[in-house]
Every structure is written in structure tokens, then in C-alpha cells.
C-alpha positions in Angstrom: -13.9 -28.6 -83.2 -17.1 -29.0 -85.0 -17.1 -27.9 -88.5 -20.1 -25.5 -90.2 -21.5 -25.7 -93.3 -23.6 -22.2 -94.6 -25.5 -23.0 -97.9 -27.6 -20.7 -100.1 -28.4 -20.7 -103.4 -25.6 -18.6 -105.5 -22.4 -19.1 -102.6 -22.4 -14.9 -103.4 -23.7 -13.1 -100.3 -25.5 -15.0 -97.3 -23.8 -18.0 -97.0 -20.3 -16.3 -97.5 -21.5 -14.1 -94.8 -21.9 -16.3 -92.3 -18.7 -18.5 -93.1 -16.8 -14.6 -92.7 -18.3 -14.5 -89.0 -16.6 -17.8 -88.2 -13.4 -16.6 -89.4 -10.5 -17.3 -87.2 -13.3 -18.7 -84.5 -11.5 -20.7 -82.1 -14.1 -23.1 -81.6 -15.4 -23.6 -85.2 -14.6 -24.0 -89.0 -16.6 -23.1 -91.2 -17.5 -23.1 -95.4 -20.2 -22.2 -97.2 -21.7 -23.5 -100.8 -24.7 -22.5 -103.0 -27.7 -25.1 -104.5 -27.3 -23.6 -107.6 -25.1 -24.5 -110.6 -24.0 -20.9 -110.7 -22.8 -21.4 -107.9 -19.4 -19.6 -106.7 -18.4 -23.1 -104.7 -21.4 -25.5 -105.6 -22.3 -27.7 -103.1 -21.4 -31.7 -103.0 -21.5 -34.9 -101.0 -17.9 -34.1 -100.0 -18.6 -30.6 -97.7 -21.5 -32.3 -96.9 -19.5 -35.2 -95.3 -16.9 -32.4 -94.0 -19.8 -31.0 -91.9 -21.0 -31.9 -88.5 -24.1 -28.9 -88.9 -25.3 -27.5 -92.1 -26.9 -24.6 -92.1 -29.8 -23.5 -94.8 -30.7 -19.9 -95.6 -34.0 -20.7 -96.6 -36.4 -24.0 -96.8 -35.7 -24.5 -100.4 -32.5 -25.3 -99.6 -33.3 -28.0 -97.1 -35.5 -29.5 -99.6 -32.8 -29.6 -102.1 -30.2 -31.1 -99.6 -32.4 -33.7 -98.2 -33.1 -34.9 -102.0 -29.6 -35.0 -103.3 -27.4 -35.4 -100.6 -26.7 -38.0 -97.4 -26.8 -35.9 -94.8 -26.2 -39.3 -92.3 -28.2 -37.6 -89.4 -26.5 -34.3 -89.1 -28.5 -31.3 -87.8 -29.8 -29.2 -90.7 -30.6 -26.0 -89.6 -32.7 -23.5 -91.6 -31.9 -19.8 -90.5 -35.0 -18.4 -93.1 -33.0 -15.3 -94.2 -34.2 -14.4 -97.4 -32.5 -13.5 -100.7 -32.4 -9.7 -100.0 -29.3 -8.8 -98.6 -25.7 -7.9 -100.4 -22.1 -9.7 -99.0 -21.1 -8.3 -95.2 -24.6 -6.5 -95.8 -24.6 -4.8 -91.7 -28.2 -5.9 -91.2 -27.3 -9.3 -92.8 -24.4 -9.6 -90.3 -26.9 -8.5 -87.5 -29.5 -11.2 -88.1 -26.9 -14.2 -88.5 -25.3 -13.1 -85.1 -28.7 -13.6 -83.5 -29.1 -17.0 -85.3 -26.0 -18.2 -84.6 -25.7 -17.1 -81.2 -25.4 -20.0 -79.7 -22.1 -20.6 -82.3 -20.4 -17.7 -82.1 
């Protein structure tokens, strides 16, 4: 069962999102982390090494993985969804389902 990592930058509202749509999945984990120090769960080497895919909201965050972390040749997927969209936000919901398609 591969597991799935969602990052953004605060863990608040995109990433926690996605990890919501995998909820219960029978074929997937999944967690999510923020880049950010604020972070609500702050992304380290650990859920990095629980992953088999990581998932990026934005480029930025790829950049930031790719300096700090080992990601020891796992796909890292950036879904650009931009910071504009509130937790279980139904257009948010709408545009990860169409990125994640193939997941779901």
C-alpha cells in the first residue's frame, strides 16, 4: 500500500486537504506536513522516509525539499495549487480530485 505525503507551507489548509481525501482509502495512506516553522505538523527526514510519493502544492516547496531533505529517488510531484483556498475549501477539493486522479 504505497504511502502519500501532501506538503505545503503552513500544514493548515491544502495539504490537510488532500490527506482528508485519502482518508479510509483502501489503497493508500496518506499525511501531510507544512515547510514552514509555523507549521501545524512541520515536515522532517522521518515522513519523508515514511513516503513512497510526496506531493508539493507549489514549486517552492519542491525547492525546499530537495535542499533539506533525502528524498532517495522518490517521485516528488508538484500539484501548483496556490495559497488561496481555506481547509475542505469545495473548489480546493475539486482541483486535488483532478490531480490526484490517478490516486484516488
Amino acid at each position: 500500500m504505497p504511502n502519500l505525503l501532501f506538503i505545503c507551507s503552513k500544514n493548515q489548509w491544502r495539504s490537510p486537504t488532500a490527506e482528508l481525501l485519502f482518508k479510509g482509502h483502501q489503497l493508500h495512506h496518506a499525511r501531510s506536513a507544512g515547510t514552514s516553522n509555523k507549521a501545524r505538523i512541520k515536515l522532517n527526514q522521518k515522513l519523508v522516509d515514511w513516503a513512497d510519493v510526496v506531493f508539493v502544492m507549489e514549486y517552492k516547496h519542491r525547492e525546499i525539499i530537495k535542499r533539506q531533505f533525502a528524498l532517495h529517488r522518490k517521485p516528488l510531484i508538484v500539484l501548483n495549487i496556490q495559497d488561496d483556498y481555506q481547509f475542505n475549501d469545495p473548489e480546493l477539493i475539486k482541483i486535488l480530485k483532478t490531480a490526484l486522479m490517478n490516486w484516488l
